[in-house]
KOLFI-480202 format. One record per residue: y negated, z negated, x negated of N, C-alpha, C in turn; residue in three letters. Coordinates in steps of 0.05 Angstrom, whole numbers. Atoms other than C-alpha are relative to their C-alpha. Example, Ala and Ser with C-alpha at 12.3 -4.5 7.8 and 13.67 -1.06 7.14 Angstrom:
BEGIN
(atom (24; 0; -18); (90; -156; -246); (-24; 0; -18); 'Ala')
(atom (24; 1; 16); (21; -143; -273); (-22; -14; 15); 'Ser')
This chain:
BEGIN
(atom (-13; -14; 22); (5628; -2074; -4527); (-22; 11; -19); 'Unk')
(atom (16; -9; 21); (5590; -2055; -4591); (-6; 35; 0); 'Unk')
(atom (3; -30; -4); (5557; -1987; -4596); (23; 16; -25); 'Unk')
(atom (-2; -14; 27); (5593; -1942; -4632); (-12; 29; -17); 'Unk')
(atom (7; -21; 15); (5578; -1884; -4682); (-15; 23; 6); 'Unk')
(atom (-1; -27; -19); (5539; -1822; -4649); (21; 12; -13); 'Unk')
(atom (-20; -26; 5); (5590; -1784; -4683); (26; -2; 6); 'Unk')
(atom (-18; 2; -19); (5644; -1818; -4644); (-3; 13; 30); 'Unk')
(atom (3; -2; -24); (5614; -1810; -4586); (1; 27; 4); 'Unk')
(atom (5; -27; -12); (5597; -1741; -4589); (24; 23; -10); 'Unk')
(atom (-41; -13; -5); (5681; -1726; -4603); (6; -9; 23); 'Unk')
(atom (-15; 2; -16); (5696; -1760; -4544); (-15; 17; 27); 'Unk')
(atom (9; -16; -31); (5684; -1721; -4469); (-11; -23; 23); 'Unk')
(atom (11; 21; -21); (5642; -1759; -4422); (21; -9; 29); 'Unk')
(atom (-15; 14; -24); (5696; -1765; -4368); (30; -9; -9); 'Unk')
(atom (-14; 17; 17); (5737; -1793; -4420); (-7; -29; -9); 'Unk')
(atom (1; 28; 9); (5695; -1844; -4438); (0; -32; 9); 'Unk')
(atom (-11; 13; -5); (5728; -1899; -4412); (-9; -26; -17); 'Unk')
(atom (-7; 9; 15); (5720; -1961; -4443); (31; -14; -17); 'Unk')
(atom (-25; 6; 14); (5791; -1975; -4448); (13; 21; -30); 'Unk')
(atom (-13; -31; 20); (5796; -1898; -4487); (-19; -4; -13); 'Unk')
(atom (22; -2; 27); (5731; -1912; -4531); (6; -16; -14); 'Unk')
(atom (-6; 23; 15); (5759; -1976; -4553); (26; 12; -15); 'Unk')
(atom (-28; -20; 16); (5829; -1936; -4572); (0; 19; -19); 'Unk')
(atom (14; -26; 13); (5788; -1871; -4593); (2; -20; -32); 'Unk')
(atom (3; 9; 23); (5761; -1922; -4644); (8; -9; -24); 'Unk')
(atom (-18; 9; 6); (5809; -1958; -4662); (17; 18; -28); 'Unk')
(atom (-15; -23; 8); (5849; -1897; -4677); (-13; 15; -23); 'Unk')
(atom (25; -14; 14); (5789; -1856; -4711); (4; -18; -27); 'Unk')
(atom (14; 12; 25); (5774; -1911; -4763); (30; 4; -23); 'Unk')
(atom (-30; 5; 7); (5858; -1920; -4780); (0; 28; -18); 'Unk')
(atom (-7; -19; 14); (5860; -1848; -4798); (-30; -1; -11); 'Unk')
(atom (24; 0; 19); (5797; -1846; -4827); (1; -12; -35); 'Unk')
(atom (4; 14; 23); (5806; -1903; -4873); (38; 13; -19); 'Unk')
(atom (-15; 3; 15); (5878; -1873; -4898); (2; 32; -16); 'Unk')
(atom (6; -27; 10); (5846; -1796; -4903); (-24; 1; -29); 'Unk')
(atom (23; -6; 29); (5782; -1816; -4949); (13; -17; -29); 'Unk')
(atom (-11; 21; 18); (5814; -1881; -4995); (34; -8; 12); 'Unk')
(atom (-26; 23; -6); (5891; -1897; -4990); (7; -24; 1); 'Unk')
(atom (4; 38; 0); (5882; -1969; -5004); (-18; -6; 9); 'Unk')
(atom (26; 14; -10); (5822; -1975; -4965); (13; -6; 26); 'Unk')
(atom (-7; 16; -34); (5820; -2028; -4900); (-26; 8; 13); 'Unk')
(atom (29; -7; -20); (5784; -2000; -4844); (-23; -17; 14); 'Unk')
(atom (14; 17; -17); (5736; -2030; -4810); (-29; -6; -16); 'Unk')
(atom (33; -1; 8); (5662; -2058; -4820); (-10; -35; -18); 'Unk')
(atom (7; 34; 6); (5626; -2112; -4859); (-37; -1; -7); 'Unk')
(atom (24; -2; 2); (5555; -2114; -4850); (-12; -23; -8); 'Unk')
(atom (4; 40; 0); (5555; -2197; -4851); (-6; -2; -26); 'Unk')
(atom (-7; 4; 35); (5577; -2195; -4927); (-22; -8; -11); 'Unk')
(atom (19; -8; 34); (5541; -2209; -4988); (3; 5; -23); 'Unk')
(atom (-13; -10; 22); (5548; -2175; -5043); (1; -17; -24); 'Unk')
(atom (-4; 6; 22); (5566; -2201; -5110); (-5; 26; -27); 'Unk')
(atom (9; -25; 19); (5551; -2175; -5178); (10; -13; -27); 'Unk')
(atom (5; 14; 28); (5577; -2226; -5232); (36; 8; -7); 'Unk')
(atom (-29; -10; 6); (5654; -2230; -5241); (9; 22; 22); 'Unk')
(atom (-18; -25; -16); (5672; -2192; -5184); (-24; 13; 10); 'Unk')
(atom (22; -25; -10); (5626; -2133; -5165); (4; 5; 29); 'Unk')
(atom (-2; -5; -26); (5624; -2123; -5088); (-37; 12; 14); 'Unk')
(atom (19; -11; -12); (5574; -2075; -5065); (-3; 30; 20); 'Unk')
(atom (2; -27; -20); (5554; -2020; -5009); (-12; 26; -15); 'Unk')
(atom (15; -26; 8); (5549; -1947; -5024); (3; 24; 14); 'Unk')
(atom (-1; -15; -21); (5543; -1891; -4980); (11; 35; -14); 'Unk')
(atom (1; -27; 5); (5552; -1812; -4984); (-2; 23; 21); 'Unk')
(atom (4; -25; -13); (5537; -1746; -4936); (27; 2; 8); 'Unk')
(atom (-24; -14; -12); (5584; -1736; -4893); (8; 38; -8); 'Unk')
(atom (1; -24; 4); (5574; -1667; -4903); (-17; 10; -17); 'Unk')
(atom (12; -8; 31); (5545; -1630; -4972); (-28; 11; 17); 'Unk')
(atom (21; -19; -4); (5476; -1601; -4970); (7; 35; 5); 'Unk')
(atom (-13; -41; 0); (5484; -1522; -4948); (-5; 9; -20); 'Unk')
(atom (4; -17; 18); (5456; -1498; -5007); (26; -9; -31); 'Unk')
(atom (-19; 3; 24); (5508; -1530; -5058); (24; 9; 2); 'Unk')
(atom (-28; -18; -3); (5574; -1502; -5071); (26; -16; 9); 'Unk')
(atom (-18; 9; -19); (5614; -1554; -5040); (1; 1; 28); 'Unk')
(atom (9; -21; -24); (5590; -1526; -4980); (9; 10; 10); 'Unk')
(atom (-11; -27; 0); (5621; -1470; -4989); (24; -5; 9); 'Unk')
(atom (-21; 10; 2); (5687; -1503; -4987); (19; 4; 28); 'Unk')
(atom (-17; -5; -20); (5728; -1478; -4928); (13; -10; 2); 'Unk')
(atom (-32; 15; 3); (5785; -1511; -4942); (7; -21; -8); 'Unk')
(atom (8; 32; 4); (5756; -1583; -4957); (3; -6; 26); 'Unk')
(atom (-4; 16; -18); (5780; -1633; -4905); (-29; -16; 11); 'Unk')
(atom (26; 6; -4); (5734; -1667; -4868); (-19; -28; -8); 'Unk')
(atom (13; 18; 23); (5724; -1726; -4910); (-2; 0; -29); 'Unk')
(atom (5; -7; 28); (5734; -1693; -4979); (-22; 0; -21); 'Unk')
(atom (21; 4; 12); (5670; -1689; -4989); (-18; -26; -12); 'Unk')
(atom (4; 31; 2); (5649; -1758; -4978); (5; -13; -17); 'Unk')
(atom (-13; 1; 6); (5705; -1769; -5011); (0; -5; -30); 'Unk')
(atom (4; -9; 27); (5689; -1743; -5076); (-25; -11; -15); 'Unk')
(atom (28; -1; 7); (5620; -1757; -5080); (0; -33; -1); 'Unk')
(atom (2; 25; 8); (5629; -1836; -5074); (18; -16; -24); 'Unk')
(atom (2; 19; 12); (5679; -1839; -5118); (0; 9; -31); 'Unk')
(atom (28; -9; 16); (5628; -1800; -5167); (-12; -20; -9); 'Unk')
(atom (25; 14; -3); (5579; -1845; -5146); (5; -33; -11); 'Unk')
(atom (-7; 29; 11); (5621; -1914; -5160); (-6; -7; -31); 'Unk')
(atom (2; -12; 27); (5638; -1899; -5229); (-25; -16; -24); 'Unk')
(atom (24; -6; 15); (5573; -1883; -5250); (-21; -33; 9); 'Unk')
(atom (17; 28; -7); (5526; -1946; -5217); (24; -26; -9); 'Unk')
(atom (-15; 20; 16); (5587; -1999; -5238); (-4; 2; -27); 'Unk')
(atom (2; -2; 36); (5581; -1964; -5316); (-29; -19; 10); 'Unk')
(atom (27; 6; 2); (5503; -1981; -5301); (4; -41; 2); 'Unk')
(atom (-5; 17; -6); (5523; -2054; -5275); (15; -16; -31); 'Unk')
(atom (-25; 23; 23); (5580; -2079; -5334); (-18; 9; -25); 'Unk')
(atom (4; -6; 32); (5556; -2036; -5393); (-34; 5; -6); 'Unk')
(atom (22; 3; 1); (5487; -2013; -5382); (-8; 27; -9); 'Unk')
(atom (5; -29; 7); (5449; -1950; -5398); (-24; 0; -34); 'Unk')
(atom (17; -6; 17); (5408; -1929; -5468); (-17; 22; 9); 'Unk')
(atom (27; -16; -10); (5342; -1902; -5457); (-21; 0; -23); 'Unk')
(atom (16; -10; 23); (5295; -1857; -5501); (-36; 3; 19); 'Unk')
(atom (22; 2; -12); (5221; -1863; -5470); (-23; 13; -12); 'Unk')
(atom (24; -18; 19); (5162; -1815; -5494); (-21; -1; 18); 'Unk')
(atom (24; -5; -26); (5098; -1837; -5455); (-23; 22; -7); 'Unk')
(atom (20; -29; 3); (5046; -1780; -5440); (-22; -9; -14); 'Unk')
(atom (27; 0; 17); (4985; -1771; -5488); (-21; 29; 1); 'Unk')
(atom (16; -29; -4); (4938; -1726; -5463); (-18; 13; -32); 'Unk')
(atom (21; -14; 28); (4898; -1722; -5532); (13; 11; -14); 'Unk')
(atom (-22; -17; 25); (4960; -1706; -5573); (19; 21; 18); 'Unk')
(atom (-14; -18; -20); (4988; -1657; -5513); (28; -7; 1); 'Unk')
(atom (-29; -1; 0); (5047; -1697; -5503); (2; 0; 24); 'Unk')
(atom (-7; 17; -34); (5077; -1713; -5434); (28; -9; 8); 'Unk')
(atom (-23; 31; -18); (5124; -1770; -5401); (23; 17; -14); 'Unk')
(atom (-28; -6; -13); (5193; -1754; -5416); (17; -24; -7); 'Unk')
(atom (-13; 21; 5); (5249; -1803; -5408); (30; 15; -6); 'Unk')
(atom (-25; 0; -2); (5328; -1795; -5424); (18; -15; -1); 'Unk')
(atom (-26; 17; 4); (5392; -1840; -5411); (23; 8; -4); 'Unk')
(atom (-31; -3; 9); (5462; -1845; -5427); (14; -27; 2); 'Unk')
(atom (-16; 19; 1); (5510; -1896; -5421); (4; -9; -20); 'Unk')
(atom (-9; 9; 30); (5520; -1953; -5468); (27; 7; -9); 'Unk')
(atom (-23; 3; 2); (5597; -1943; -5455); (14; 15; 26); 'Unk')
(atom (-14; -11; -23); (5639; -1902; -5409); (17; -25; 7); 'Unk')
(atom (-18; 24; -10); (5684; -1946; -5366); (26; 8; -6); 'Unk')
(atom (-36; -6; 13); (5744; -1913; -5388); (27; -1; 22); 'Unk')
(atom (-27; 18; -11); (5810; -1938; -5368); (-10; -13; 29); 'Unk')
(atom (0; 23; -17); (5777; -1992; -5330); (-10; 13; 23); 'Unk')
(atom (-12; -17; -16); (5762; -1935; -5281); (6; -4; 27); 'Unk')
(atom (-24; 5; -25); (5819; -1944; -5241); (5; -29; 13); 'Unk')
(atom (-8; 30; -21); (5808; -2019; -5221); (-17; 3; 24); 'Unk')
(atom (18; -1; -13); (5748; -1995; -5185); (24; 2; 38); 'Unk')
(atom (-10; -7; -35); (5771; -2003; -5098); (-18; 2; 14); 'Unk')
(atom (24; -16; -10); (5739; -1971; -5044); (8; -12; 29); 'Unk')
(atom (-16; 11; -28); (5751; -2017; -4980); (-22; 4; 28); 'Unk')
(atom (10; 9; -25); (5726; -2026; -4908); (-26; 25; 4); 'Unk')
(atom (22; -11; -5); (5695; -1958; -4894); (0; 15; 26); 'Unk')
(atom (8; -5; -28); (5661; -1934; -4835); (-32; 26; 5); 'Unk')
(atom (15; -14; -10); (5617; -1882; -4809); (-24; 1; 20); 'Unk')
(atom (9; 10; -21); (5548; -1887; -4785); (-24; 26; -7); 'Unk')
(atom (29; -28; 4); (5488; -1826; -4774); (7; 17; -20); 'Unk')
(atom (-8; -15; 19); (5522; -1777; -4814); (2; -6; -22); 'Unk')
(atom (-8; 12; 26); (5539; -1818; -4871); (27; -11; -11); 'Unk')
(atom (-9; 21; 0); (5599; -1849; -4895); (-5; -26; -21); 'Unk')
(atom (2; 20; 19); (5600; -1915; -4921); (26; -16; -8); 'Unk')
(atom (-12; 15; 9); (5639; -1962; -4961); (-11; -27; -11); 'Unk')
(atom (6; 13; 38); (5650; -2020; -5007); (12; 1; -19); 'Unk')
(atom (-17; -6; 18); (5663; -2009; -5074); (-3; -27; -21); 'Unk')
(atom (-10; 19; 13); (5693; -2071; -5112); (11; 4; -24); 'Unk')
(atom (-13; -12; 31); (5704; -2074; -5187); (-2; -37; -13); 'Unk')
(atom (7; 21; 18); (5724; -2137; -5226); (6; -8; -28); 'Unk')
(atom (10; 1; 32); (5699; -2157; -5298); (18; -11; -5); 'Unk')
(atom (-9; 23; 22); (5732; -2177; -5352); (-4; -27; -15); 'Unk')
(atom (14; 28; 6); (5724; -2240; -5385); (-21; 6; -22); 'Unk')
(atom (24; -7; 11); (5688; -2202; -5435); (-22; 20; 4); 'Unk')
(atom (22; 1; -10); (5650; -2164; -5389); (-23; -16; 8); 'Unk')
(atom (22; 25; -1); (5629; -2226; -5362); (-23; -14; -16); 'Unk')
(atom (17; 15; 20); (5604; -2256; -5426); (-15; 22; -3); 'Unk')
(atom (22; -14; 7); (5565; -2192; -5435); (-24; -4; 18); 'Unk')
(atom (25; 11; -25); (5528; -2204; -5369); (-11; -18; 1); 'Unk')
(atom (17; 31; 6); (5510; -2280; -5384); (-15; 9; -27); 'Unk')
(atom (24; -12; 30); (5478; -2242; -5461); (-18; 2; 13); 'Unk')
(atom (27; -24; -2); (5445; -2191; -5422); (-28; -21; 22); 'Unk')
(atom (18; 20; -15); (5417; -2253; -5377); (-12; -24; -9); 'Unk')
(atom (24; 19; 14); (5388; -2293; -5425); (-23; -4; -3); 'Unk')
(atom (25; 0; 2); (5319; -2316; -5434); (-16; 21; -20); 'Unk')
(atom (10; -9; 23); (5314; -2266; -5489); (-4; 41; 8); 'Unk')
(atom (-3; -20; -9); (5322; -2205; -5440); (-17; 0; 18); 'Unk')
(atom (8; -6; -29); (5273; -2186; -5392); (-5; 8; 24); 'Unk')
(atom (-9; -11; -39); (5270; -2169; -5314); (-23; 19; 3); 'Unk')
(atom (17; -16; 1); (5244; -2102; -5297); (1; 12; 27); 'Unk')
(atom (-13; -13; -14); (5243; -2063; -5238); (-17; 29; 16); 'Unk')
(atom (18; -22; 4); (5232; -1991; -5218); (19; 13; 22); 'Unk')
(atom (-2; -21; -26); (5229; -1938; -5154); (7; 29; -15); 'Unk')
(atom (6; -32; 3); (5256; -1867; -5173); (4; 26; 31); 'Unk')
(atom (-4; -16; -23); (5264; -1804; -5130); (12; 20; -16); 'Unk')
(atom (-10; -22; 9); (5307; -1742; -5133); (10; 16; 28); 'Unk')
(atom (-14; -20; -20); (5329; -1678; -5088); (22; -3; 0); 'Unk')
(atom (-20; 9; -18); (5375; -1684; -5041); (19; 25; -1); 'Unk')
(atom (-10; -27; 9); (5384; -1609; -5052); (16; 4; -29); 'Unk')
(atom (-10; -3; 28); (5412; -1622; -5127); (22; -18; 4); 'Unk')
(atom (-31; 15; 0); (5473; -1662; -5102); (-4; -20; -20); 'Unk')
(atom (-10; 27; 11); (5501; -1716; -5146); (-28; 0; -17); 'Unk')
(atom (16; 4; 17); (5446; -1698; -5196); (-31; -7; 11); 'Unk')
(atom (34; 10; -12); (5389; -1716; -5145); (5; -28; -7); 'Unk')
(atom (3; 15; -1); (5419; -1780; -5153); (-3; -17; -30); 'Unk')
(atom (4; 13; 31); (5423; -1792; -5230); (-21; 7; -7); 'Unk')
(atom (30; 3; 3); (5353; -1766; -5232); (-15; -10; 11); 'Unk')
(atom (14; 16; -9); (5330; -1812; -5187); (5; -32; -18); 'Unk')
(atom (3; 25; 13); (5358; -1867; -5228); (-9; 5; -23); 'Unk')
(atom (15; 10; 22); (5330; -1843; -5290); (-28; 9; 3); 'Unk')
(atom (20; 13; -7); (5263; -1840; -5251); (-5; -23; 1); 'Unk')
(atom (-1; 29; -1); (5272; -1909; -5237); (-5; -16; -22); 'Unk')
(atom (14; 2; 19); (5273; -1923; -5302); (-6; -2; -22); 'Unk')
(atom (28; -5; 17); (5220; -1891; -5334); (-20; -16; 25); 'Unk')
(atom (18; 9; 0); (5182; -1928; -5283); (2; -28; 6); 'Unk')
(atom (-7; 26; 7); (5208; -1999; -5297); (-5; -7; -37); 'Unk')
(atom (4; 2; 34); (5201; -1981; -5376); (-29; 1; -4); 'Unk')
(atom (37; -10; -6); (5129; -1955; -5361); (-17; -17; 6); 'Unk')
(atom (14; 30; -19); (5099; -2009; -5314); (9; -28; -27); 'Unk')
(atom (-8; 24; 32); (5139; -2064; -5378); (-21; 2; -25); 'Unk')
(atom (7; 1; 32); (5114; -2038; -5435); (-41; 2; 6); 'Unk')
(atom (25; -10; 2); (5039; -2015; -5412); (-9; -25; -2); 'Unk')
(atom (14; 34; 13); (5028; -2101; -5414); (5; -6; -21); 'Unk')
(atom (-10; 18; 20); (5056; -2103; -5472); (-11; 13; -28); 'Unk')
(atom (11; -7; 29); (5032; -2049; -5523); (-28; 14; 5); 'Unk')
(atom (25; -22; -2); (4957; -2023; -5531); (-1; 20; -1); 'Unk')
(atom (4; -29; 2); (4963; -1968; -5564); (26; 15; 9); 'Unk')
(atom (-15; -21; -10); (5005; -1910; -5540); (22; 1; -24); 'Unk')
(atom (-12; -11; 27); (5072; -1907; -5585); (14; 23; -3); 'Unk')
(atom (-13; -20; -3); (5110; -1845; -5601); (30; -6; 16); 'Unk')
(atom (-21; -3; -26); (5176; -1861; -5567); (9; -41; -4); 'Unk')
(atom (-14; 30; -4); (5212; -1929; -5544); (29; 0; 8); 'Unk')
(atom (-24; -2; -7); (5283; -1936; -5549); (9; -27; 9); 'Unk')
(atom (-22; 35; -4); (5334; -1994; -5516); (14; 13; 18); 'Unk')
(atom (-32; 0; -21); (5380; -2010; -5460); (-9; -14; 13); 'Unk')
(atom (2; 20; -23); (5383; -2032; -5388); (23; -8; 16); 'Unk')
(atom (-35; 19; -13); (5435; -2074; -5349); (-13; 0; 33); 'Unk')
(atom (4; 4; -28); (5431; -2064; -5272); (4; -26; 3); 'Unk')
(atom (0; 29; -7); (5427; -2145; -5251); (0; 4; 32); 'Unk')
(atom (-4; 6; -17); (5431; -2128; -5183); (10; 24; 21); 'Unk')
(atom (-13; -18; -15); (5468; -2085; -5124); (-31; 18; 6); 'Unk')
(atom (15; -18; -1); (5428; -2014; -5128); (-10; -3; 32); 'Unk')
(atom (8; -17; -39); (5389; -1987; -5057); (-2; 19; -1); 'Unk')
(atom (5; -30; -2); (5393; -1921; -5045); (-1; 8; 24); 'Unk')
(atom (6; -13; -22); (5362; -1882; -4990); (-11; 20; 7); 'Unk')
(atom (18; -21; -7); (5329; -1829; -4964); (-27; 2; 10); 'Unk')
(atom (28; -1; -14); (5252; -1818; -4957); (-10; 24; -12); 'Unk')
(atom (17; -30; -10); (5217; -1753; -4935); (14; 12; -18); 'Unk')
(atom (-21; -22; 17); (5275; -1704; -4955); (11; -6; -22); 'Unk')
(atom (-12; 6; 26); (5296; -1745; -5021); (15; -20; -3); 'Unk')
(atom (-13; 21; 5); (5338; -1793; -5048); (-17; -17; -11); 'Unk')
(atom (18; 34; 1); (5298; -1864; -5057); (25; -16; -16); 'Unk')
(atom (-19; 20; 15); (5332; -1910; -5113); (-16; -23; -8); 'Unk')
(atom (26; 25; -3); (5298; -1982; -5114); (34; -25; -13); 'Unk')
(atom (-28; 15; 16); (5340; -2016; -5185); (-12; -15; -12); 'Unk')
(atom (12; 18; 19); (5327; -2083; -5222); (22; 0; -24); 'Unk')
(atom (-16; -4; 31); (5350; -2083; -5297); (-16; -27; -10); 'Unk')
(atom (1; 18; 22); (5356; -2134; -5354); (-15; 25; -20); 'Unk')
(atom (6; -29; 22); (5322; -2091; -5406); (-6; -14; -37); 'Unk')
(atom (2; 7; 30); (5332; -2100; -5489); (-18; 23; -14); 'Unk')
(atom (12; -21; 9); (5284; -2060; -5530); (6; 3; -21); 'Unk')
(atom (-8; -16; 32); (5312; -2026; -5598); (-21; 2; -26); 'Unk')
(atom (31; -12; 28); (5248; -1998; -5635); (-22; 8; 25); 'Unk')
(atom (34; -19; -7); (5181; -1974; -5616); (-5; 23; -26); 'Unk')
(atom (7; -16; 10); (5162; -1919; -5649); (-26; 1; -9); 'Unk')
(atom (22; -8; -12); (5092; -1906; -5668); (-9; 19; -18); 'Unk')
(atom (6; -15; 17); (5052; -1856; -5693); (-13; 3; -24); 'Unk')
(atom (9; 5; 26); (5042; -1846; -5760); (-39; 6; -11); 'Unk')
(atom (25; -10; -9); (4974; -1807; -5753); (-6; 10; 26); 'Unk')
(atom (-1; -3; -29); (4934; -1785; -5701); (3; 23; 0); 'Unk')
């Protein structure tokens, strides 16, 4: 029999655990599970898979079983016991699918110690997803080391599609960049770890490409492939490849 979950295990009573009652426990567990976090979600596991990313989006994304103590969902007495999870993936969909179909605009200001500037980056979405939203599904999720997981499935339009074969033309180039963010800042550890990411996919690009230092660099990036997100030494770890178009360079007029 396959291991299951410590956090199965350590609901059921050792002179319970039976395999006929662990296999039932389970059974049972996932059923309500999958109809307490997603109503249309099918329980169960898919680790085999591979994801997709062109017409149809199929990819893994996780969330905290339970909030950081210091945030105010925390607090929440009266949040069920997947609410949280709950909420926070489907936050988390949303936002990395916009990054995936539409793509994000990014303002880039690299540091210049002589003119006392330093690094800052900002994004924004080319396009909210709108409407389209609600096609997003959240299937086959399962619980593993205090996490839950899912997959969340979204499929393009025909003219999303054609935007994704643009943004994958020879005329766009492949970038890719590591950010980090606290784990303690909730959802926002995680959108500041992606716009760590990148500033250091725009950073590591451009430093082969321009000599001198310019005042700011504007464009747009297209996630090209299913995000990673993880945890290393207390933070959230985001490891994203982008199509990236560049707008203007900026440069400075004097020194």
């Amino acid at each position: 029999m396959k291991r299951i979950p410590i956090l199965l295990q350590n609901m059921i009573s050792p002179e319970k655990r039976t395999p006929v009652f662990v296999a039932r426990f389970t059974v049972t567990f996932f059923l309500l599970f999958a109809a307490c976090i997603f109503p249309h979600a099918k329980a169960g596991t898919a680790f085999s898979q591979t994801p997709d990313i062109v017409a149809h989006i199929r990819i893994p994304l996780w969330a905290e079983l339970d909030a950081y103590p210091a945030l105010a969902e925390a607090q929440d007495i009266s949040a069920g016991v997947f609410d949280y999870s709950s909420a926070r993936l489907k936050t988390l969909a949303p936002f990395i699918i916009g990054g995936m179909v539409h793509g994000w605009n990014f303002s880039y200001t690299p540091s210049d110690k002589l003119r006392g500037v330093e690094e800052y980056i900002d994004f924004s979405p080319v396009r909210e997803l709108g409407e389209a939203e609600q096609s997003i599904a959240y299937t086959k999720p399962w619980v593993e080391e205090g996490k839950v997981y899912c997959w969340v499935e979204f499929t393009r339009t025909e003219a999303m599609i054609r935007n994704y074969y643009l943004w994958a033309s020879i005329t766009n180039d492949t970038v890719h960049g590591i950010g980090y963010g606290k784990i303690s800042d909730g959802f926002d550890g995680i959108t500041n770890a992606v716009r760590d990411a990148i500033k250091d996919a725009v950073r590591a690009y451009f430093r082969t490409k321009i000599k001198n230092k310019p005042k700011e660099i504007r464009g747009r990036v297209l996630l090209r492939r299913e995000p990673l997100i993880g945890i290393d030494a207390g933070r959230y770890k985001v490891q994203l490849d982008f199509f990236l178009e560049t707008d203007k360079i900026l440069p400075y007029t004097q020194f």
